[in-house]
SETI-564947 format. One record per residue (C-alpha): residue number from 0; x negated, y negated, z; residue in three letters. Coordinates in pm, whole numbers. Example, Ala and Ser with C-alpha at 12.3 -4.5 7.8 and 13.67 -1.06 7.14 Angstrom:
<rs>
0_-1230_450_780_ala
1_-1367_106_714_ser
</rs>
This chain:
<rs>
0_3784_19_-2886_unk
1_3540_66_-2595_unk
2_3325_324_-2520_unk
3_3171_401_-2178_unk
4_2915_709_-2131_unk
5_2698_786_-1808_unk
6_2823_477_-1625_unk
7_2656_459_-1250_unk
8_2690_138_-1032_unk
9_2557_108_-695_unk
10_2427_-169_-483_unk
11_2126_-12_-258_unk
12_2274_307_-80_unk
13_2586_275_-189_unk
14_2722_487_-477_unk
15_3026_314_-610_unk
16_3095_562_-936_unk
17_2821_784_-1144_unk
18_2818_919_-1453_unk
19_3145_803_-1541_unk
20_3276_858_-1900_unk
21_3632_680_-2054_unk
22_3707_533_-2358_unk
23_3986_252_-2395_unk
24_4178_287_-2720_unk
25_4350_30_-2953_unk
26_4696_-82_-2814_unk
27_4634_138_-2479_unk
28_4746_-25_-2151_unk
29_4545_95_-1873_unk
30_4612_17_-1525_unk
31_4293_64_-1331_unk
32_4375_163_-965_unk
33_4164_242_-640_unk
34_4131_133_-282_unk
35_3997_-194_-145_unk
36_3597_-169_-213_unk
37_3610_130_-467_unk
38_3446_-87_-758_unk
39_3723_-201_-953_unk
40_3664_-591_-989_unk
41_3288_-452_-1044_unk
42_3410_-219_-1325_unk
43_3585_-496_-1500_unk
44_3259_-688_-1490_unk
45_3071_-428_-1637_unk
46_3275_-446_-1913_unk
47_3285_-760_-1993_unk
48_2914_-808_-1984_unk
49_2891_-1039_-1691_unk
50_2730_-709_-1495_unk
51_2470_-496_-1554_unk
52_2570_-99_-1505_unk
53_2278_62_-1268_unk
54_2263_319_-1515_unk
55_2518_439_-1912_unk
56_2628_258_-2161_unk
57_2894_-1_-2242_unk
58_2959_43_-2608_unk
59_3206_-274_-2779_unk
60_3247_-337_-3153_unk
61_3137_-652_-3279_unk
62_3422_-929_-3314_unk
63_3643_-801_-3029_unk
64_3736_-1087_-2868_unk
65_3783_-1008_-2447_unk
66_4046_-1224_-2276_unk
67_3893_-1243_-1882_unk
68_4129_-1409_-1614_unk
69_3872_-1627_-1416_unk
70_3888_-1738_-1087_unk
71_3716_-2051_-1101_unk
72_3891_-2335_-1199_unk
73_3637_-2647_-1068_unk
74_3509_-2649_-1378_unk
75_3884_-2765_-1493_unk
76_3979_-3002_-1235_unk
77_4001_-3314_-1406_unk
78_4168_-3215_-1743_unk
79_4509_-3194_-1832_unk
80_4696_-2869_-1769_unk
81_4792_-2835_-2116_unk
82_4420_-2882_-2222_unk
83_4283_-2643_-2007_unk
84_4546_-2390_-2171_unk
85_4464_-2497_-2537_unk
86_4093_-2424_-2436_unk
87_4146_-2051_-2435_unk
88_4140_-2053_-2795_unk
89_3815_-2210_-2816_unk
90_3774_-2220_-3198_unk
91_4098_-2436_-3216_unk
92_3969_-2650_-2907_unk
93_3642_-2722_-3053_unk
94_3804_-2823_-3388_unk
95_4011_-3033_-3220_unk
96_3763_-3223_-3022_unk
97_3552_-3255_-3319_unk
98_3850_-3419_-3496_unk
99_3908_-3666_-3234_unk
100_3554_-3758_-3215_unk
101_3504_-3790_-3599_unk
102_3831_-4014_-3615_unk
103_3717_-4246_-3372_unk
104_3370_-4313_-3527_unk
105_3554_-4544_-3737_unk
106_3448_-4524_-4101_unk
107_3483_-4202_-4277_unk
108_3230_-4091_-4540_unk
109_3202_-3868_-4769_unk
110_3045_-3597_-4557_unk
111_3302_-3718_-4251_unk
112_3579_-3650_-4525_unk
113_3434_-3325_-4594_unk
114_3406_-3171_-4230_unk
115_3736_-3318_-4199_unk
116_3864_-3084_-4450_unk
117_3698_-2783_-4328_unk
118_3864_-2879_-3976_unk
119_4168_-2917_-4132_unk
120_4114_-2496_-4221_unk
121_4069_-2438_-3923_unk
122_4320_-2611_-3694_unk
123_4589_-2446_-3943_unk
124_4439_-2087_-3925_unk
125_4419_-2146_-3533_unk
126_4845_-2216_-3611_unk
127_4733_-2559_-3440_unk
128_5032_-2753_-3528_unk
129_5215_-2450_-3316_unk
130_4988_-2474_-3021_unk
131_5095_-2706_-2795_unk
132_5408_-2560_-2807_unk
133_5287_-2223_-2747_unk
134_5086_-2318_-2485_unk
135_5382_-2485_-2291_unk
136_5617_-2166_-2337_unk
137_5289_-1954_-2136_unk
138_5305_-2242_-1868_unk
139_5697_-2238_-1862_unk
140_5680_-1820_-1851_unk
141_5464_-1845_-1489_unk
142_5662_-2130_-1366_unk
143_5399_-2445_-1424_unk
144_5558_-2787_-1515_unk
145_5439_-3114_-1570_unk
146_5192_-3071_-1778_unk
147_5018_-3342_-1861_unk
148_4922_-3400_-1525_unk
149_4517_-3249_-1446_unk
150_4486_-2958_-1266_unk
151_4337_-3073_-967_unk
152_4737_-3174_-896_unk
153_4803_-2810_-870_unk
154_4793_-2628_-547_unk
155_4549_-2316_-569_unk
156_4806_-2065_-691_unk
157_4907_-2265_-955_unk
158_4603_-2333_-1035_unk
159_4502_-1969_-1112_unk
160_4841_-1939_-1299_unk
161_4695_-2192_-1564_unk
162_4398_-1990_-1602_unk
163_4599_-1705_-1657_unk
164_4790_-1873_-1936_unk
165_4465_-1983_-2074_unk
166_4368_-1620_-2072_unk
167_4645_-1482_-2285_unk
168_4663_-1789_-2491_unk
169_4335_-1729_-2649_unk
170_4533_-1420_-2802_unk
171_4254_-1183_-2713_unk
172_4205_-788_-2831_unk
173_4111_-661_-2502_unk
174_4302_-808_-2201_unk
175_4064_-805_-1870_unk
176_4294_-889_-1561_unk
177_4184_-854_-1166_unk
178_4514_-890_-976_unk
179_4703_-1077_-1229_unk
180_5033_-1031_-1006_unk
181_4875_-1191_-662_unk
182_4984_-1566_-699_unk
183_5317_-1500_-902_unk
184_5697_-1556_-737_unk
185_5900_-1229_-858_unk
186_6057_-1461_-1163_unk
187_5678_-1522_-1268_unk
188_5575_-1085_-1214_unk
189_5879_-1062_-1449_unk
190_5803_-1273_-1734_unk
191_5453_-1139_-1704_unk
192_5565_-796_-1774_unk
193_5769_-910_-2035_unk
194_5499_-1052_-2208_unk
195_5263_-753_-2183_unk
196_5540_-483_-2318_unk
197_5528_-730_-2638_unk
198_5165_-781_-2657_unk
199_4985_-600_-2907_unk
200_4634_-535_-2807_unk
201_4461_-338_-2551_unk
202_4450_-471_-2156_unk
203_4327_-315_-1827_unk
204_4471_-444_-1556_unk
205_4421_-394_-1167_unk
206_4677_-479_-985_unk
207_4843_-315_-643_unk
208_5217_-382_-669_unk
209_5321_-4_-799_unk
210_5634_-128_-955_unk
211_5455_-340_-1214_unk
212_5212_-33_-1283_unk
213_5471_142_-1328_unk
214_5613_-59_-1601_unk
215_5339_-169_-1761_unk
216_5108_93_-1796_unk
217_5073_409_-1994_unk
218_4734_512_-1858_unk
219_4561_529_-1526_unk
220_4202_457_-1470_unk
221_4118_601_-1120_unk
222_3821_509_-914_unk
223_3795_758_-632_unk
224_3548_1049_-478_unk
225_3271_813_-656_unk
226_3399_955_-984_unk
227_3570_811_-1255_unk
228_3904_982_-1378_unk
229_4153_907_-1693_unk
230_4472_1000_-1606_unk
231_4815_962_-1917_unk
232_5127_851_-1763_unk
233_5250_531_-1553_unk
234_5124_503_-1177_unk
235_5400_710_-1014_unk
236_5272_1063_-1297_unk
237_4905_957_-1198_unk
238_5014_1026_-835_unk
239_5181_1399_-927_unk
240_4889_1491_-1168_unk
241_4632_1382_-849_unk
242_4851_1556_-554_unk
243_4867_1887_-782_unk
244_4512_1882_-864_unk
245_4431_1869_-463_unk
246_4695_2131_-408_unk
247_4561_2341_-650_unk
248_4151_2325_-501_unk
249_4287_2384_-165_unk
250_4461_2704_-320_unk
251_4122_2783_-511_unk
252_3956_2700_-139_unk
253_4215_2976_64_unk
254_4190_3221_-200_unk
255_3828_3235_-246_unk
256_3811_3226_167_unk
257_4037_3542_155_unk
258_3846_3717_-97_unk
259_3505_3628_137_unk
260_3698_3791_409_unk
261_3750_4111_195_unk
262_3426_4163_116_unk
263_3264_4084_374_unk
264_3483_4311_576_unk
265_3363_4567_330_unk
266_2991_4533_400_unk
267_3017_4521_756_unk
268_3193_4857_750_unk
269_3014_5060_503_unk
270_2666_4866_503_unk
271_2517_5143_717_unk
272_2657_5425_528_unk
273_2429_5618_251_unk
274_2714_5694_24_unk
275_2843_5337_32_unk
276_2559_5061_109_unk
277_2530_5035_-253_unk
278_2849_4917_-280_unk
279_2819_4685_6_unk
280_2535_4560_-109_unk
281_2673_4503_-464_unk
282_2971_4257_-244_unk
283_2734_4106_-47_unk
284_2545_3933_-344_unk
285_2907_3892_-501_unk
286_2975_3659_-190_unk
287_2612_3475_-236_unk
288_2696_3373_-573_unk
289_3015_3281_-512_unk
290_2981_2899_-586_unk
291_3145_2681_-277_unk
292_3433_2481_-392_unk
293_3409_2120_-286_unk
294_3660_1886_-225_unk
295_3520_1573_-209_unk
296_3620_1269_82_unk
297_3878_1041_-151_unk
298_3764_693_-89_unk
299_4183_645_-36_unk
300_4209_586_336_unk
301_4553_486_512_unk
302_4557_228_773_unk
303_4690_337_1092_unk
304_4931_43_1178_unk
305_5180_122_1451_unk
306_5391_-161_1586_unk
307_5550_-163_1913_unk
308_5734_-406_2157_unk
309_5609_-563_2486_unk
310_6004_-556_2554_unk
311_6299_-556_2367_unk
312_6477_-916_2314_unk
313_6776_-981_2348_unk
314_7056_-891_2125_unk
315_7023_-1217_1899_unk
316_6690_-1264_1846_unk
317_6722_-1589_1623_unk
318_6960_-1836_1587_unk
319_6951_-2104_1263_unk
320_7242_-2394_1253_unk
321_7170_-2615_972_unk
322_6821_-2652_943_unk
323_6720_-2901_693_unk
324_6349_-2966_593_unk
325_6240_-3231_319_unk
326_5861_-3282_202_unk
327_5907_-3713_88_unk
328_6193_-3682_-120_unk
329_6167_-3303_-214_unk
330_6476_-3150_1_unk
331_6380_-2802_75_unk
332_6614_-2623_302_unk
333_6901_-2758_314_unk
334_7128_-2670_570_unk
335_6980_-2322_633_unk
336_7194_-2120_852_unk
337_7133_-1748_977_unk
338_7178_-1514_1255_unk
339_6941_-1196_1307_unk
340_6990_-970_1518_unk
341_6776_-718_1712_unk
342_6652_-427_1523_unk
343_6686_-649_1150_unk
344_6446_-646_926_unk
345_6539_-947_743_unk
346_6381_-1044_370_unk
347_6337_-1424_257_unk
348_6384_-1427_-159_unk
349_6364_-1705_-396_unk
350_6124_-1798_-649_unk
351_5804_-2025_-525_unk
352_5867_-2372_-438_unk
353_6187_-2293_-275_unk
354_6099_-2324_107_unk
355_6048_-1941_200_unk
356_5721_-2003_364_unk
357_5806_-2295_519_unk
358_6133_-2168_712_unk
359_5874_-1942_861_unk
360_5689_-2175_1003_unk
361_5964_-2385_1093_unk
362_6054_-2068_1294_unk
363_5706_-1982_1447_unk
364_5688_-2383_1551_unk
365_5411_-2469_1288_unk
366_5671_-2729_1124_unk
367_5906_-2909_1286_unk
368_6262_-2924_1100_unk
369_6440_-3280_988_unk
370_6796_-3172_1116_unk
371_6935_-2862_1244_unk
372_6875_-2625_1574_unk
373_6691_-2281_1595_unk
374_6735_-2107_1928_unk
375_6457_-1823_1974_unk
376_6677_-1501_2206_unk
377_6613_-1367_2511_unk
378_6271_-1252_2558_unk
379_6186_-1301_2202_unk
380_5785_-1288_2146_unk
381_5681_-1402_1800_unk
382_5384_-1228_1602_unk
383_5260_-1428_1298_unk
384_5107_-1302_975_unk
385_5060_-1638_790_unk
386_5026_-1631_395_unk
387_4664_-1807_446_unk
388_4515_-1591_635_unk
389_4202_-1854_730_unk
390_4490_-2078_939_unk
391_4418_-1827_1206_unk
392_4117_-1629_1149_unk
393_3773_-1888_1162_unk
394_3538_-1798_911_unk
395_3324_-1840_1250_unk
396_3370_-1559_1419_unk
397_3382_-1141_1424_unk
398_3689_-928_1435_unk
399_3560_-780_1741_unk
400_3503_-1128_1951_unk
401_3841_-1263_1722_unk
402_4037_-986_1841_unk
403_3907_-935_2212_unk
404_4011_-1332_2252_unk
405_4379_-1242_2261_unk
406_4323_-971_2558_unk
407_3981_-1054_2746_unk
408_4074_-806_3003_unk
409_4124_-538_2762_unk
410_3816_-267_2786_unk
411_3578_-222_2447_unk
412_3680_95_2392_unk
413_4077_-20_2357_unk
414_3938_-345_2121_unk
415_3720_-98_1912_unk
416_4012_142_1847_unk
417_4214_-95_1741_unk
418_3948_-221_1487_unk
419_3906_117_1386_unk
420_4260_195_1305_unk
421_4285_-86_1060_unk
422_3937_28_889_unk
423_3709_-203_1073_unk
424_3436_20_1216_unk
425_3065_73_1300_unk
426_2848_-287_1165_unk
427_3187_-443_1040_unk
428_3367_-522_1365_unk
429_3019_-758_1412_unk
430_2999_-904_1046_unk
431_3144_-1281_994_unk
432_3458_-1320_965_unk
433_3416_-1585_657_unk
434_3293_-1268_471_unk
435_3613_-1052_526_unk
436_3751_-969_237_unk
437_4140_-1033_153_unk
438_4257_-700_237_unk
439_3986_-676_579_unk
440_4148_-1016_699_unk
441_4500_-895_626_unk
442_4448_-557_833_unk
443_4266_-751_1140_unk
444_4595_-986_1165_unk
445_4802_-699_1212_unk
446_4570_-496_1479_unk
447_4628_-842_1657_unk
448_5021_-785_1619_unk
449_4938_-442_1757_unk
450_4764_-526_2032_unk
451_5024_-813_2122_unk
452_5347_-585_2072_unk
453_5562_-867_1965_unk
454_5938_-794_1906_unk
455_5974_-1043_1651_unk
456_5759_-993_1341_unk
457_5726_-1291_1110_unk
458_5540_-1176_785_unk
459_5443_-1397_484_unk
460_5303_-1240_187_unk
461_5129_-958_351_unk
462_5095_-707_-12_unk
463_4869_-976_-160_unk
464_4544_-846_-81_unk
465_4585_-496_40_unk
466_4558_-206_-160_unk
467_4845_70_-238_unk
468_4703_294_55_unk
469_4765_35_283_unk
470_5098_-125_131_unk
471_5232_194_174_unk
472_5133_240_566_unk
473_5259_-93_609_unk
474_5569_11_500_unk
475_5600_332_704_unk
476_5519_124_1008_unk
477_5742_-144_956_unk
478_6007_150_889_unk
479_5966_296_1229_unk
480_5932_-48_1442_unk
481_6208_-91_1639_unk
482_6206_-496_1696_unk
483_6313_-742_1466_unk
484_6103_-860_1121_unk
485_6127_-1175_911_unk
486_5934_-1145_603_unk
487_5821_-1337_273_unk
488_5709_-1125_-55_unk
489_5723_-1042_-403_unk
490_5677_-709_-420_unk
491_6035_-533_-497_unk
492_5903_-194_-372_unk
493_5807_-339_-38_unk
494_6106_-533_-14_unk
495_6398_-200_-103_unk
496_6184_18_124_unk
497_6128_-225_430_unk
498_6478_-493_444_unk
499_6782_-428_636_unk
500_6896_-796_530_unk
501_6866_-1041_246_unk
502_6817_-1386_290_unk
503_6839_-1550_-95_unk
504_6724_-1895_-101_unk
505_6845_-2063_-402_unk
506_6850_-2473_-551_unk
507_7250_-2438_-407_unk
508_7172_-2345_-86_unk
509_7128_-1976_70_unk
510_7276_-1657_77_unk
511_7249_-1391_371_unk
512_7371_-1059_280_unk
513_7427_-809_559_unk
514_7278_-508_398_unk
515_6935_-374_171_unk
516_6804_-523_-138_unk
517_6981_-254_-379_unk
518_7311_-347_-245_unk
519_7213_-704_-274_unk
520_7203_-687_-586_unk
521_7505_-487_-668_unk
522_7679_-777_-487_unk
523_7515_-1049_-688_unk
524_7537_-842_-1012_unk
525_7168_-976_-1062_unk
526_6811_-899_-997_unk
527_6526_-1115_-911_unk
528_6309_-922_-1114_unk
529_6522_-949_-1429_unk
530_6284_-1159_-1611_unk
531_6590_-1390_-1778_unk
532_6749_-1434_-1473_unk
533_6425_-1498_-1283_unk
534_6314_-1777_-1541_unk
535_6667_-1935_-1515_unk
536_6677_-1971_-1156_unk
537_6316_-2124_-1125_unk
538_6409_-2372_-1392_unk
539_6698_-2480_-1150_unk
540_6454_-2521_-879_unk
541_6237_-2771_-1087_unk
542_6550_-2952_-1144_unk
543_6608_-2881_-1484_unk
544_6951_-2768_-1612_unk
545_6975_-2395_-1592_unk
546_7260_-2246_-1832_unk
547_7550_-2087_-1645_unk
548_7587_-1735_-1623_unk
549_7790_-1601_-1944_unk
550_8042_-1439_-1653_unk
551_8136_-1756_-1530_unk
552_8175_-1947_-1818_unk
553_8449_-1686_-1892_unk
554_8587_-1667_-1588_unk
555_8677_-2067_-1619_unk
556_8831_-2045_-1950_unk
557_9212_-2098_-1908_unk
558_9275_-1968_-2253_unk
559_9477_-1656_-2242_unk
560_9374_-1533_-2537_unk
561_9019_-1576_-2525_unk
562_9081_-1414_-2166_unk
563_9261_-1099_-2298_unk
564_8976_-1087_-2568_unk
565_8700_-1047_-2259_unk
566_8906_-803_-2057_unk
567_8896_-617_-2342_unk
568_8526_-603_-2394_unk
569_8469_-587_-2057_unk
570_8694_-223_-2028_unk
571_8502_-92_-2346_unk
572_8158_-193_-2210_unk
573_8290_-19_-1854_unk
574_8361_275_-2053_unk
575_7985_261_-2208_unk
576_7849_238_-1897_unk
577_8007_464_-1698_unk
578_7918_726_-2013_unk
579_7587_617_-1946_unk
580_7607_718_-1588_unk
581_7720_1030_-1686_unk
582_7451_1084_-1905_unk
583_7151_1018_-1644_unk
584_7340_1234_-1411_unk
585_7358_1550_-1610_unk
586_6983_1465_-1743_unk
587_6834_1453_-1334_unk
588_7058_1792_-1263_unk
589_6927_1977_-1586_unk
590_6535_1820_-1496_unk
591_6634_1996_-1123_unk
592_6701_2325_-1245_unk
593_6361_2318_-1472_unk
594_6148_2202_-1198_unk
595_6332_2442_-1020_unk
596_6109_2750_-1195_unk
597_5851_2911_-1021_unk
598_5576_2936_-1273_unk
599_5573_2564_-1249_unk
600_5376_2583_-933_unk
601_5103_2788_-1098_unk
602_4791_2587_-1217_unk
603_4803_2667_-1612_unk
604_5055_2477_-1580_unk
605_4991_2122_-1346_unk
606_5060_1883_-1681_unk
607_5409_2032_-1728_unk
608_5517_1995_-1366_unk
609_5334_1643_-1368_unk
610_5528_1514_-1677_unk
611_5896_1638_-1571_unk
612_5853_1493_-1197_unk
613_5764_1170_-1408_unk
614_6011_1207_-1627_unk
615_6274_1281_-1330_unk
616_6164_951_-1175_unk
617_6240_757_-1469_unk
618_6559_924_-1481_unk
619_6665_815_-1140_unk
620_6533_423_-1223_unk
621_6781_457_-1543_unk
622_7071_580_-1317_unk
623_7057_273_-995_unk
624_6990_23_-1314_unk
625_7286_203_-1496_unk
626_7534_179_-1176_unk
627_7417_-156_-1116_unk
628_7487_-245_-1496_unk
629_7861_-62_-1391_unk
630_7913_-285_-1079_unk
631_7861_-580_-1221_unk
632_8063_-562_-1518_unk
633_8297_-451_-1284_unk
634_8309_-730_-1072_unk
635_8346_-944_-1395_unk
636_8647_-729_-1482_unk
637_8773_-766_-1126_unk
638_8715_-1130_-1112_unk
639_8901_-1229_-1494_unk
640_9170_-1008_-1397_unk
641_9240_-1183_-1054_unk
642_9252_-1516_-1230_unk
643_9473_-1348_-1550_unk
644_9672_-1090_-1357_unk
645_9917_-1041_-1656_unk
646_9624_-875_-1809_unk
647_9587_-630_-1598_unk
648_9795_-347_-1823_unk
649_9650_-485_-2149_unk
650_9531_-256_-2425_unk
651_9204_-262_-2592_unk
652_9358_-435_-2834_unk
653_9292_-804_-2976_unk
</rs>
């Protein structure tokens, strides 16, 4: 489908990728990954024409139509949501409007009657009578209502969600997306990944949440040592095909070292004897061709983030009683209760709208609540990491004089380090801060939380503009801090590595479960990124009727028969699933015995090992979704049988 040959991009001394060769194929999905500045969003730009390469070729067949997710939406601000959708099909917009137009000049000619007609074609090609509808369904999927209201009445995030439905709405052949995933609740992630397992053309996404990488893509488009790479596989093979091929230069590396050594040993012995110097000289120019192997600095670099604690607090460290918050007559918290104690990492969950960020700042004393009492423990000293990173950083200023604010006493050298830990070094701790990038801003935030050792970490949204490489050391710090964390997020990953606690926030009220996400959702037999479940529970939260659960409309029946019929179905499904179990259990332990084999570590054979450690991962997803399929059709079984308890010995049959 496209082509690229010799592609080199750089902006003065800067070398972002050269001579960089891929080709994107009909009905591939490509997930183009690389750290923060790499040249990703510039790639995608190339591509779609709107940059010039420094040097190659972009080669696209005529007619394919490109579906690009913009980010400016001024142009949009005054038309109705549902217009600015139906515009991403611009020959059905423009036969619309010319319709319209040609109706209202009143009398219709012959030549009026005839355009008409040929409008006519093309509105039903464009399956025009269809679109509105379609077009509604998109906006439904990513959780935007009201929709014939303009889209200046849309906050910013919703605003980009629009454009994003416009995008795929113009049904394109090539789908173009930079971050698709950063303004979406988990509900919204979900339906998006729905849609693009059913979608039938090409896309190349970027995106940094791994999880939706992982089940999205079947290629990997990496941007690293200034090179280019094409990689076959989800995200989580493209990281075993990459370590391997490091592994397996630093083996070249220690090998070729050794055999230096040898010779070299071998010419300093027998270089001054007659009978051998010819032979020592023959080694010598054996080491001076020997061509140096290289392995180049990967453009990949890890944050150092490493939190610690002025003190410790006290054993509570927060204390909610019925906090209520209402925006005019939008309730929402209602009656918010929770105790955290110290050493919790706690995770807010619900899908947008629903009052996660504002119960942290109702906490950190930003908002005050309507009703209800909070009661900060012993000691407690909040660090805040807002969602909008701008309410605390002025676009004003420089990380260095930003940062040194917060501890004027503290020497340069202890400000600079601090700077340089989170990637902020040389000419950028003195650039403005209005020209910090997402994932820059992000990083300085937390080397303030380092150099204020807080012991209570509240943390909105802090994946959305950091890169994997720093997710990830995020994660491993938060992991071995030993104070107490609040935090916001969508990303699932994040959430199962990081949370000790779940808070749920739901239209019904709240739910705080005592343990990590995984057992969360064994105990709610649902997942928030279960795309129906997702979309049913946002519906609820825009107050329209959500459908119950099929569980619990079976669990109120009071018709014995009917009940005995469930139980029934319920025991064979058990049986299913627990063969199912079985199944991915025997599969990992036969995958363990082949990866097992020795000649797997050998480099002829680096795809092999690569596709059975990603084929060992999926293995393991299958068996936690096929135990958590288990559990809750237990529960079900648990729950009909306590309300029918002369079922309980009942056969399979009806």
């Amino acid at each position: 489908m496209i082509s690229v040959s010799k592609l080199t991009m750089h902006f003065g001394q800067q070398v972002l990728f050269e001579d960089a060769a891929f080709q994107l194929n009909p009905g591939g999905r490509y997930g183009l990954v690389g750290s923060n500045g790499s040249g990703k969003s510039t790639l995608l730009k190339v591509l779609s024409g709107e940059a010039k390469a420094s040097e190659g070729e972009v080669s696209v067949p005529s007619g394919i139509k490109l579906g690009i997710l913009r980010q400016d939406h001024f142009e949009f601000e005054e038309k109705r949501i549902i217009d600015v959708v139906l515009m991403g099909r611009e020959a059905l917009w423009g036969a619309m409007i010319e319709k319209e137009a040609l109706a209202a000049a009143g009398e219709v000619t012959e030549e009026i009657g005839h355009r008409l007609g040929e409008l006519e074609v093309i509105f039903a090609d464009q399956d025009g009578y269809q679109a509105e509808s379609d077009a509604s369904e998109l906006l439904e999927g990513l959780g935007v209502t009201g929709v014939e209201r303009p889209l200046k009445a849309l906050s910013g995030g919703y605003k980009l969600r629009v454009l994003l439905a416009q995008c795929l709405f113009g049904r394109p052949d090539l789908l173009l997306l930079d971050e698709p995933t950063n303004h979406l609740d988990l509900g919204s992630i979900a339906w998006l990944e729905g849609y693009l397992a059913q979608f039938q053309g090409t896309f190349l996404i970027i995106s940094h949440d791994r999880q939706f990488l992982n089940g999205i893509c079947d290629h990997i488009i990496d941007i690293d040592y200034q090179e280019i790479r094409h990689y076959t596989g989800n995200y989580d093979s493209f990281v075993a095909q990459k370590t391997l091929e490091r592994e397996q230069k630093e083996s070249e590396i220690e090998r070729q070292e050794k055999k230096k050594e040898d010779l070299q040993a071998f010419v300093d012995r027998f270089k001054a004897k007659a009978s051998k110097a010819r032979q020592a000289s023959s080694r010598a120019k054996q080491i001076e061709k020997m061509e140096e192997i290289v392995i180049k600095r990967s453009s990949r670099i890890h944050p150092k983030f490493r939190f610690t604690q002025v003190r410790p607090s006290g054993k509570e460290a927060l204390n909610l009683r019925g906090i209520h918050k209402s925006f005019g007559p939008n309730k929402v918290i209602e009656g918010a209760t929770l105790k955290l104690l110290r050493g919790k990492r706690l995770a807010v969950i619900g899908p947008n709208g629903i009052g996660k960020s504002t119960l942290l700042k109702i906490i950190v004393g930003q908002l005050a609540a309507d009703q209800g009492e909070m009661e900060l423990g012993h000691e407690v000293k909040i660090g805040w990491f807002p969602q909008d990173h701008h309410d605390i950083i002025p676009r004003d200023s420089t990380p260095y004089e930003w940062l040194y604010q917060f501890e004027s006493s503290a020497p340069i050298g202890k400000i600079r380090a601090l700077l340089a830990r989170v990637l902020l070094s040389g000419d950028d701790v003195h650039k403005s801060t209005g020209s910090l990038s997402g994932g820059e801003s992000a990083r300085l935030i937390f080397a303030k939380m380092m150099l204020e050792e807080p012991n209570l970490m509240l943390i909105d949204e802090p994946t959305n503009h950091m890169d994997i490489e720093a997710i990830e050391a995020l994660t491993e710090a938060l992991q071995e801090y030993e104070g107490s964390v609040i935090l916001v997020s969508h990303d699932r990953r994040f959430i199962e590595a990081v949370a000790t606690e779940i808070l749920e926030l739901t239209p019904d009220g709240f739910d705080h479960y005592a343990g990590p996400y995984l057992e969360f959702l064994a105990h709610k037999g649902q997942d928030w990124l279960d795309k129906s479940t997702a979309r049913q529970k946002e519906k609820a939260t825009m107050g329209q009727p959500a459908a119950l659960p099929e569980a619990k409309v079976q669990k109120s029946s009071k018709d014995s028969h009917n009940a005995k019929k469930d139980v029934n179905r319920l025991k064979k499904s058990l049986r299913n699933k627990e063969k199912r179990v079985s199944k991915a259990e025997a599969a990992i332990a036969k995958l363990g015995e082949e990866l097992s084999q020795p000649h797997l570590q050998k480099p002829p054979f680096k795809m092999e090992l690569a596709a059975l450690l990603a084929s060992r991962k999926d293995l393991e997803d299958e068996l936690m979704k096929a135990e958590a399929d288990w559990s809750e059709a237990q529960e079900k079984l648990d729950g009909l049988l306590k309300e029918f308890p002369e079922l309980a010995l009942s056969t399979d049959e009806d």
